[in-house]
C-alpha positions as CSV (number, residue, x, y, z in Angstrom):
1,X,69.8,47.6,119.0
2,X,69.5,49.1,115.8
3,X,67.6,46.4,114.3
4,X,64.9,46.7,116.8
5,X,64.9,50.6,116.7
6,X,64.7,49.7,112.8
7,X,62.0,47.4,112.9
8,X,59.7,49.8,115.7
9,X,60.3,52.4,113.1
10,X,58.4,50.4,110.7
11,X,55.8,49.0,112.4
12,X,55.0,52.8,113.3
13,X,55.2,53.8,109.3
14,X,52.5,51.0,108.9
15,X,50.2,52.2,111.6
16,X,50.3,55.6,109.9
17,X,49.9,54.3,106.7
18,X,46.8,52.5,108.1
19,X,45.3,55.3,109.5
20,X,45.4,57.0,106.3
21,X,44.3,54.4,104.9
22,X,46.9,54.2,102.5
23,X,48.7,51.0,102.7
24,X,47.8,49.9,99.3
25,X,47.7,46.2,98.3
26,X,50.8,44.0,100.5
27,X,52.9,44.5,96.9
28,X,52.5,48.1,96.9
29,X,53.2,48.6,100.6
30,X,56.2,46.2,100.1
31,X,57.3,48.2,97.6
32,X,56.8,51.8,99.7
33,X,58.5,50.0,102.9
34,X,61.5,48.3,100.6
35,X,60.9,44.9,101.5
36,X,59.6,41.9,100.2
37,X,56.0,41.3,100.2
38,X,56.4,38.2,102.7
39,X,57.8,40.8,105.5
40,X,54.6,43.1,104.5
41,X,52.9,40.0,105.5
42,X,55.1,39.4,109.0
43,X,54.8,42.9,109.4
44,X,50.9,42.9,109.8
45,X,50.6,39.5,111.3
46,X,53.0,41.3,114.3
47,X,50.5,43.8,114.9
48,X,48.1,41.2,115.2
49,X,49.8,39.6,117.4
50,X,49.9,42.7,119.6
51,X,45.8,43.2,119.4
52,X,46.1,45.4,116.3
53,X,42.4,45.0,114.9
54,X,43.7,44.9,111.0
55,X,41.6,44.1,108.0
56,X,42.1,44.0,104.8
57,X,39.4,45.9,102.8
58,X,39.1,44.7,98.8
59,X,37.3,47.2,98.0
60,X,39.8,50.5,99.2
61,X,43.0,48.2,98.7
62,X,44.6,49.0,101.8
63,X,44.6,47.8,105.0
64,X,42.4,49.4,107.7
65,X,42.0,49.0,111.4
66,X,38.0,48.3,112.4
67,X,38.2,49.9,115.2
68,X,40.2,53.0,116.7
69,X,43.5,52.3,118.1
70,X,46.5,53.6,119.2
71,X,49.9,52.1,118.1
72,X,52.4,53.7,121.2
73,X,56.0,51.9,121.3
74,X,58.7,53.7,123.9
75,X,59.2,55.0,126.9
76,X,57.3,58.1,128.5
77,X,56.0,59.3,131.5
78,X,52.6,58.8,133.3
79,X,51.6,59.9,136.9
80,X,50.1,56.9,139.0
81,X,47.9,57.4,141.7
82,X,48.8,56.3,145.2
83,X,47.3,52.6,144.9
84,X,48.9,51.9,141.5
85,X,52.4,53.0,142.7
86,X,51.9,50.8,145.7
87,X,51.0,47.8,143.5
88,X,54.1,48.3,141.4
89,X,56.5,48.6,144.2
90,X,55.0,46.1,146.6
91,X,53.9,48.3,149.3
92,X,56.4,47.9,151.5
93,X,59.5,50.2,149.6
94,X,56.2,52.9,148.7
95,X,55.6,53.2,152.6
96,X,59.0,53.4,153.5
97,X,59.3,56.0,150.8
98,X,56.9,58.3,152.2
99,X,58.5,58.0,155.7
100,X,61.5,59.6,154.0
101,X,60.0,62.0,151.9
102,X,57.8,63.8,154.6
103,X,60.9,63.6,157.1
């Protein structure tokens, strides 16, 4: 468990270091991340995986995103409307659910 809370953690210090645009080139972010420059590379090619739009710009020497995006890993709370929670639970527990709760 820690190695994944370990590797979330970087993958979030990337993201913010690409939206400073402030990676640096994939030695220097190696470097600032302490690991080799082959995990820099696994690294991005994760968040690629995951639809990151990442780029590498020559010119800056960082890594950028070319479009805005939102890097969100964890657990937190959204409010569904009536026809999403029904489609999550199946419909049939959501109807027998609001029998109880207006009982």
């Amino acid at each position: 468990m820690k190695q994944i809370i370990k590797q979330i953690a970087k993958l979030e210090r990337v993201d913010q270091l690409i939206r400073l645009k402030a990676t640096g080139r994939p030695s220097d972010l190696a470097k600032r991340l302490e690991v080799s420059e082959a995990t820099v590379f696994r690294i991005i090619d994760t968040m690629k995986e995951m639809n990151a739009p990442i780029y590498y710009d020559l010119a800056r020497q960082s890594y950028l995103y070319s479009e805005m995006t939102m890097f969100k890993c964890g657990f937190y709370l959204e409010e569904l409307d009536d026809k999403t929670e029904r489609e999550l639970s199946g419909g049939h527990a959501f109807a027998n659910l609001r029998k109880v709760l207006e009982f």
